[in-house]
C-alpha positions as CSV (number, residue, x, y, z in Angstrom):
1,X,144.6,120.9,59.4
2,X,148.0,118.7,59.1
3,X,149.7,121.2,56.8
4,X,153.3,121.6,57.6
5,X,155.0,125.5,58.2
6,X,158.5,126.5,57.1
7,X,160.4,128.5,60.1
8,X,163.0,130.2,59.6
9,X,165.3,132.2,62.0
10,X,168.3,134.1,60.8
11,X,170.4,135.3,63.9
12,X,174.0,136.6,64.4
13,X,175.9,133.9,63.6
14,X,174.1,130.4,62.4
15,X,170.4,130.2,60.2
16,X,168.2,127.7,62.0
17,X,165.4,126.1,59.6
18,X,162.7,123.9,60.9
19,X,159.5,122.4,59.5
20,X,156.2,122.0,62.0
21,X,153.3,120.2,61.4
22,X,150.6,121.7,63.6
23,X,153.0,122.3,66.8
24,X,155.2,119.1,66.3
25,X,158.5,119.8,64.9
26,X,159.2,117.3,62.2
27,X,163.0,118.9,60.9
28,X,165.4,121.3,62.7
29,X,168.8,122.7,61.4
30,X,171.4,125.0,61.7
31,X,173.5,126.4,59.0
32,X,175.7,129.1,58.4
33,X,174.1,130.0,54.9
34,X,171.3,128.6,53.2
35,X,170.6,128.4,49.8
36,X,167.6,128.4,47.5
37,X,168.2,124.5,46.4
38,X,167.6,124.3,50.6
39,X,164.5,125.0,50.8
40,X,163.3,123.3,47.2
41,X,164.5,120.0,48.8
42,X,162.6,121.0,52.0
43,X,159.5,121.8,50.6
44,X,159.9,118.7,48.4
45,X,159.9,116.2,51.5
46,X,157.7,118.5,53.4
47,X,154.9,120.3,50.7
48,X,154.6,123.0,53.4
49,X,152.5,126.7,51.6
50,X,153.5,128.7,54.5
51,X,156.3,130.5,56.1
52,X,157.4,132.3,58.9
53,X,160.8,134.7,59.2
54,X,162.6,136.2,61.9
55,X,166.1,137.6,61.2
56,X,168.3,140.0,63.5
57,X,170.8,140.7,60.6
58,X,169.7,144.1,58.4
59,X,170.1,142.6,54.6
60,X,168.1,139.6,54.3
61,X,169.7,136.5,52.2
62,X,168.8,136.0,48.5
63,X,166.5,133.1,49.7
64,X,163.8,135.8,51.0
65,X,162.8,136.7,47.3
66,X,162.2,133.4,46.8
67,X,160.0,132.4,49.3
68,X,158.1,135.6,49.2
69,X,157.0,134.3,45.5
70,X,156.7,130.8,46.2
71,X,155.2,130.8,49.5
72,X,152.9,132.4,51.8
73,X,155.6,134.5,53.8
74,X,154.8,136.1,57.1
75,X,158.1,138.3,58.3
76,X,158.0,139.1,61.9
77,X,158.2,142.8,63.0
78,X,156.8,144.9,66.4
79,X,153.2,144.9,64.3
80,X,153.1,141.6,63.6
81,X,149.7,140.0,65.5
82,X,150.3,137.9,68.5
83,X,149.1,135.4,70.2
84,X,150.1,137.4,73.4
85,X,150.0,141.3,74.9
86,X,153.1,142.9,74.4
87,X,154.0,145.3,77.1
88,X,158.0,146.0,75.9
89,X,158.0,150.2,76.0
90,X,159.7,150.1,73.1
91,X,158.7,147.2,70.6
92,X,160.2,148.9,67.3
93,X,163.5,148.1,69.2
94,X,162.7,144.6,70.7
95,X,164.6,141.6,69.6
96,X,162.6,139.5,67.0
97,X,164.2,136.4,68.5
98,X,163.0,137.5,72.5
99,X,159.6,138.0,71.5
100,X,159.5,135.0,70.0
101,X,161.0,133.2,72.5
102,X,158.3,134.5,74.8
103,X,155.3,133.1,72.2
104,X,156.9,130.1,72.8
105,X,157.6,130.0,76.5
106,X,153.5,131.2,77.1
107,X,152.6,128.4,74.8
108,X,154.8,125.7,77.1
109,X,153.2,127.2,79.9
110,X,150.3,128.9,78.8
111,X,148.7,130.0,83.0
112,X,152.3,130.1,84.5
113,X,154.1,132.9,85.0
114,X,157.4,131.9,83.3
115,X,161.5,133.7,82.8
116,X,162.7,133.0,79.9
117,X,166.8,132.7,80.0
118,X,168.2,132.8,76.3
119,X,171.7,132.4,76.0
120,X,173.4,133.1,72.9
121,X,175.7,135.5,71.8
122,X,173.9,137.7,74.5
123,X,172.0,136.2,77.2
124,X,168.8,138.1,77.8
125,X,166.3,137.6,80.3
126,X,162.3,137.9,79.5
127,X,159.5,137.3,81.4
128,X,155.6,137.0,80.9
129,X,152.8,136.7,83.3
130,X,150.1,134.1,84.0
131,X,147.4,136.3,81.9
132,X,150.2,136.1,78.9
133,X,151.3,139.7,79.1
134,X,155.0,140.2,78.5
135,X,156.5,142.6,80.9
136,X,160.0,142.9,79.4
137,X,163.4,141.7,80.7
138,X,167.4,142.1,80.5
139,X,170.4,141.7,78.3
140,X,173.6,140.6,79.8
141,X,176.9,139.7,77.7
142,X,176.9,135.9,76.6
143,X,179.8,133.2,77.8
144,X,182.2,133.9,74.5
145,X,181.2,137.3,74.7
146,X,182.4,137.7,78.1
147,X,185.8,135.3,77.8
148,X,186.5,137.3,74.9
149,X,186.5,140.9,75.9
150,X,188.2,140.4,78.8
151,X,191.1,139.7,76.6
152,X,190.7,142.2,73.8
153,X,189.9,145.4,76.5
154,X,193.2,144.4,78.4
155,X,197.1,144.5,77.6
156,X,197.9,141.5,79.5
157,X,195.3,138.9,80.3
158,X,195.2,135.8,77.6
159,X,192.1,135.2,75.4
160,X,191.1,131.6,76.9
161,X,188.6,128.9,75.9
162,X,185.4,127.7,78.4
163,X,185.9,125.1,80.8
164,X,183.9,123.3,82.8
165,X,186.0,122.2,85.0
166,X,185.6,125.1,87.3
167,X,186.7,125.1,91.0
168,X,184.9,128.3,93.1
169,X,188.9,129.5,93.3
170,X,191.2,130.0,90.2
171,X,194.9,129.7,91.3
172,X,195.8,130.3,87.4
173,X,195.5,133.5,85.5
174,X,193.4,130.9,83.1
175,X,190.7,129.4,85.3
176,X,190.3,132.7,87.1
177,X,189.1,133.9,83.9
178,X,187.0,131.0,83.3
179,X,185.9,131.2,86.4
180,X,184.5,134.5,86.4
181,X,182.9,134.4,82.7
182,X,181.3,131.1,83.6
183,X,180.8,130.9,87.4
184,X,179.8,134.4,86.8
185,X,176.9,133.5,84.6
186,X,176.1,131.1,87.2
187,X,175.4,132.9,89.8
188,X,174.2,136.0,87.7
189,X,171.2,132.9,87.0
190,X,170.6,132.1,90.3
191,X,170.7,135.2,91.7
192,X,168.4,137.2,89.0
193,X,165.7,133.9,89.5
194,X,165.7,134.4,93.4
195,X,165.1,138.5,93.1
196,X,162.6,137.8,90.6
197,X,160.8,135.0,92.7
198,X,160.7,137.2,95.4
199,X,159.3,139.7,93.5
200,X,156.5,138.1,91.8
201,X,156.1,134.7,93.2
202,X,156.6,131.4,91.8
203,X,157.7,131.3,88.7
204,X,158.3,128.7,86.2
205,X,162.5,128.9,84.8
206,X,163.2,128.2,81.3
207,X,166.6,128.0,79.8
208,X,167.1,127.9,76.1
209,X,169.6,128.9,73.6
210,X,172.7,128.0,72.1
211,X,174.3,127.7,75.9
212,X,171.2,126.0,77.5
213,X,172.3,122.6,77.8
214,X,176.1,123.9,78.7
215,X,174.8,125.6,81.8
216,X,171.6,123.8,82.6
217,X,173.7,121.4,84.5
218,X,175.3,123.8,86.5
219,X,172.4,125.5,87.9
220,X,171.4,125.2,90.9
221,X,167.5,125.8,90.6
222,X,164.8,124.3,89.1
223,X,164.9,124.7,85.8
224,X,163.6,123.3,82.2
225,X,165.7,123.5,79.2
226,X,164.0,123.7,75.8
227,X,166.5,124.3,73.0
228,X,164.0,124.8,70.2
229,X,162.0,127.2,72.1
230,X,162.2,130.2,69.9
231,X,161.2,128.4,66.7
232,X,158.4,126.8,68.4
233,X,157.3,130.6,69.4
234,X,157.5,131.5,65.6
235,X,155.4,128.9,64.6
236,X,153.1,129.5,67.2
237,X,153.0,133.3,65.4
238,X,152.2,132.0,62.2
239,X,149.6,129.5,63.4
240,X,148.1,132.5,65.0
241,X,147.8,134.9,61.8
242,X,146.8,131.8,60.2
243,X,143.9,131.7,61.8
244,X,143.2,135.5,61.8
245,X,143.4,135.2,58.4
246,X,143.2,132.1,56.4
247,X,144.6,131.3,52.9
């Protein structure tokens, strides 16, 4: 089967649309808005029957009704069939965008036990075992998320950009800010990976996210950064119901 899969994953703040054949990603991008004529010019390239859609925002774009009669459309939700056991005590109010991410991680490493460190608008923190059974995780404020709130829940300090150019001392009111948003995160990392090592052995580290790349220089352990990691997890969910249920 060499069919390709339309992915789609509406989150906060940008739409990311990608196009796998089998589990090779053959077109990724990220939008702000996308528009009907998108995905006509998509599937015209591509010829892909199915898709798959995960969205964190509560009124879907005008696009949905249109792949829902075009296409075969799975929409991800807590009783959507997976291709792993879902231990989260509360799934109705899990992140569509963490569970996928977790799909994905257990597919990179399918016998490993593996955290998975998305960072985005909120970094959170998810782990699954070497028998694929996620266990659950954290949610910590993001980098931007962080910077900025320090400035709007204050009457004095500045609202200040990201640096990387941080020094483990600030001796300005700016790069002690920056320090502590993005040192902060650093160490926050390192130190959640070593409890959680200790806690349940060796582990495999994965960072993704819009932030991956930003900080995976920074840290300290071993870690692999896979940017694409939550649509590869959403294809891997529609490859699975695929199978459970062929059209």
């Amino acid at each position: 089967m060499n069919q390709c899969n339309l992915i789609i994953d509406i989150g906060n703040t940008f739409i990311k649309l990608a196009v796998y054949q089998n589990q090779n990603l053959k077109y990724v991008v990220s939008k702000r808005k996308v528009l009907v004529g998108d995905i006509k010019k998509l599937n015209k390239k591509y010829g892909f029957k199915h898709a798959v859609l995960s969205t964190v925002r509560l009124n879907n774009p005008q696009f949905v009704q249109h792949l829902s009669k075009n296409y075969h459309l799975l929409i991800l939700s807590h009783k959507t069939k997976l291709p792993i056991v879902n231990n989260y005590g509360t799934p109705k109010t899990l992140g569509l965008d963490r569970l996928a991410g977790v799909v994905g991680a257990h597919l990179k490493y399918p016998k490993k036990k593996v955290l998975l460190v998305d960072m985005g608008t909120c970094i959170k923190y998810d782990y699954i075992d070497d028998n694929g059974i996620y266990l659950g995780g954290n949610i910590a404020p993001g980098l931007e998320m962080r910077l900025e709130s320090m400035h709007v829940m204050t009457s004095k300090l500045p609202r200040v950009k990201r640096s990387k150019k941080n020094e483990l001392l600030g001796n300005s009111t700016t790069k002690a800010l920056q320090n502590g948003a993005v040192l902060g995160i650093k160490c926050e990392i390192e130190g959640f990976i070593k409890t959680l090592t200790k806690k349940k052995g060796k582990i495999k580290v994965i960072l993704t996210g819009g932030d991956a790349e930003y900080f995976g220089e920074m840290i300290e352990s071993k870690i692999f950064v896979i940017p694409n990691l939550v649509l590869s997890g959403l294809n891997e969910i529609l490859l699975f119901n695929l199978d459970k249920n062929p059209s």
